[in-house]
C-alpha positions, 0 to 999 in steps of 0.5 A: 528495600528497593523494588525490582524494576521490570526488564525489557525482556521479561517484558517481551515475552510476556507480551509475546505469550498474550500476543500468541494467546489473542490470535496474533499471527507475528506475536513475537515481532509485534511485541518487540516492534511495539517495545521499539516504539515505547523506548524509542529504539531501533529494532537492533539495540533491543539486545541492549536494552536493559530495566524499564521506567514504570511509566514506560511499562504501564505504557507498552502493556496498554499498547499490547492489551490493544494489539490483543483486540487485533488493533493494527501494530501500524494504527499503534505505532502511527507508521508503516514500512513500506520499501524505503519508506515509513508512512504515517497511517491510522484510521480512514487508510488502508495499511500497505502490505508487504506483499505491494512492494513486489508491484513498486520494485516492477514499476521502479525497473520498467522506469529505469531507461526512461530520461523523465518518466511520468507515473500515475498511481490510482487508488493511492491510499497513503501513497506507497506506491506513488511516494515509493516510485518517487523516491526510488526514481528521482527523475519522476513525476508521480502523481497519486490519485485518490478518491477518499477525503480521509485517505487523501489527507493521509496522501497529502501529510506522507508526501510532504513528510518524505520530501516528495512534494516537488515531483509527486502531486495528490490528485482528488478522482475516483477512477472508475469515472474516466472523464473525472479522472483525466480532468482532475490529472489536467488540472494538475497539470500532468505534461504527457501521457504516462509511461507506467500507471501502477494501482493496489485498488480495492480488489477482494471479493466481498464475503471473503474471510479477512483478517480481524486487523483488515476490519480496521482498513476502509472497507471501500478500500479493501472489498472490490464488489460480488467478484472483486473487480467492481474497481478493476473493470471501469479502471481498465479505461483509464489506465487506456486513456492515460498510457502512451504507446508502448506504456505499461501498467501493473495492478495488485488482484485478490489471489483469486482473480488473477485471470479475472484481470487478465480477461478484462484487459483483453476485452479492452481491445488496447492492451498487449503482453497481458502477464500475471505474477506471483508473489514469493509465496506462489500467489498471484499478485499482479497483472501487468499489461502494455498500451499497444499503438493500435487498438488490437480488438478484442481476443 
């Protein structure tokens, strides 16, 4: 007698009920995307899908077993979707959220009257922002500043695999350092001041509960000091000298140190038109704020 081979669906929901039992917040999504994965599959044709190879199944349940010890589903899968991108990512990078295309839909409508606008993106990571702006802004030259060797390499992989390599350059710096900075952005030969400068930096304070997947990510990425803004604050200096007059930029914040940032950059004396904004769950996201033609002093 033949033995009955294992369904897809059977499969998923068991799947679902060991995700939910370990803790897994999207228990259900993450077993189909993980399903998606072993088959091969858009999302879509899992309605379709019908009996699994036994390799198949001995396959997706030790990729489940792992996303029950709350390993990452992108560290599993190998990528992460972020606006129209699907970025290669896993150890020494920091996984983008979801939460980041808010600050990359902001960016791309400041950059849409703008001829041949020049963007910089510090604190790149895997480039999200960067690679977003370049392929939702093809008019734009980008360049994506990173400090971590690790995360650099996954920068420069993401570039090249999503055909930006013409207008969006990896740049080696570390961003609390200005002059490291804006001679690392010379030598890769940025034409002009920037028009928007964009930054998802390591902002959440240290000692803040996470989530056991965030114990995955770099923690130089993710943790930004006692009070999150040991990144933001020496930040604000660059993101000064970069700007032209009238330019704009937009940094991602812990929820908590919303008017942190915004104090910061008031203390700057260079900025004007200092917001914050939520995100659709009524967080506070991020700050915006545009290079004044003068310095206004400090208010």
């Amino acid at each position: 007698m033949t033995a009955r081979r294992a369904r897809v669906s059977d499969e998923i929901a068991d799947a679902a009920r060991q995700l939910d039992d370990a803790g897994v917040a999207s228990a259900r999504a993450d077993a189909e995307w993980l399903m998606c994965h072993v088959l091969g599959i858009d999302r879509g044709r899992l309605l379709i899908a019908d009996d699994m190879s036994d390799a198949a199944v001995v396959r997706y349940r030790d990729l489940v077993a792992e996303r029950a010890r709350r390993i990452p589903l992108q560290h599993l899968t190998g990528t992460a979707a972020f606006g129209p991108l699907d970025l290669s990512v896993g150890p020494g990078v920091f996984v983008p959220r979801p939460e980041t295309e808010w600050l990359l839909e902001w960016a791309v409508s400041r950059l849409s009257q703008i001829a041949e606008p020049v963007v910089v993106d510090l604190c790149s990571g895997s480039g999200a922002l960067a690679i977003g702006i370049a392929a939702l802004v093809p008019a734009a030259r980008v360049y994506a500043v990173e400090k971590s060797s690790d995360a650099w390499e996954w920068l420069s992989c993401n570039i090249f695999d999503c055909g930006v390599q013409e207008r969006c350059i990896a740049v080696r710096a570390d961003v609390t350092i200005t002059g490291n900075t804006l001679a690392a952005l010379e030598r890769a030969g940025m034409p002009a001041p920037a028009d928007v400068v964009v930054s998802n930096p390591p902002y959440v304070p240290e000692g803040t509960g996470t989530a056991p997947e965030v114990d995955w990510d770099p923690h130089t990425a993710v943790f930004g000091g006692d009070d999150g803004m040991s990144v933001i604050t020496p930040m604000l200096e660059v993101v000064g000298r970069l700007l032209r007059p009238g330019g704009r930029a937009g940094i991602e914040h812990d929820e908590t140190t919303s008017a942190k940032v915004i104090a910061a950059a008031r203390a700057t004396g260079v900025f004007t038109e200092i917001n914050g904004y939520d995100d659709l769950t009524g967080r506070p996201r991020f700050v915006t704020m545009e290079r004044a033609a003068t310095d206004v002093g400090v208010s």
